[in-house]
N, C-alpha and C positions, 0 to 999 in steps of 0.2 A: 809395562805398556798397557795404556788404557784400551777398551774394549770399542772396535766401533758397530757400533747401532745402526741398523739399517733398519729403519721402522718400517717400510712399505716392504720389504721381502719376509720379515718376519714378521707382517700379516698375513703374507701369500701364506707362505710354510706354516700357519696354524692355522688357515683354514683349511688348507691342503688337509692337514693331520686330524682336525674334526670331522672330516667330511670321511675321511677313511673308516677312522673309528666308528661312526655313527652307523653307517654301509655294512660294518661286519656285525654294527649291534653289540659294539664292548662298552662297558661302564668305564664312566673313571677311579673305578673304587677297582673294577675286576681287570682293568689295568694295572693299577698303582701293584695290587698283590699277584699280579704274573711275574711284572718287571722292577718294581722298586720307583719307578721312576712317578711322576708326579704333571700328569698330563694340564691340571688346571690354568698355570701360569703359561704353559708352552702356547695351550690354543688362546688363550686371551693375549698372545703376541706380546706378552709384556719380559720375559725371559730370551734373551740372547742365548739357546742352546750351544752347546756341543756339536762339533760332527761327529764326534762317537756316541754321542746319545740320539743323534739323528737317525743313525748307523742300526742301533739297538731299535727304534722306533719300528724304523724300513723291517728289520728283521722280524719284529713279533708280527708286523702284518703280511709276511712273506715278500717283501719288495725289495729290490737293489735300491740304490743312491739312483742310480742313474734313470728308474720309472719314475722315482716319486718327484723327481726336479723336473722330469717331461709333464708329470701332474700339474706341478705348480705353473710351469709355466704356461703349461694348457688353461689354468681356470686362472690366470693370473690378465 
């Protein structure tokens, strides 16, 4: 099953995710070696994430699913 794309929400969701990071002052370097994971592509909205990576995201910045989509959909 092919992958659908929703290019306007996942611009919301990275910029959502920049703006978080930015606010607590983490690097993407001092991300990448907390989590593994590889913020570059996410916030340049070009990566169709995971909701378990989403999941892991929400967690390292101490947030449920359910702030950070009130997020998106506030600065959306």
């Amino acid at each position: 099953m092919a992958q659908i794309k929703d290019e306007i929400l996942l611009k919301k969701i990275a910029l959502c995710i920049k703006q978080i990071r930015k606010e607590t002052a983490i690097t993407l370097d001092d991300f990448y070696v907390d989590t593994g994971i590889h913020l570059a592509r996410i916030e340049q909205g070009k990566t169709n994430i995971s909701i378990t990576t989403l999941a892991s995201i929400c967690n390292y910045f101490d947030m449920g699913l359910n702030e950070f989509f009130s997020l998106v959909e506030k600065n959306g």
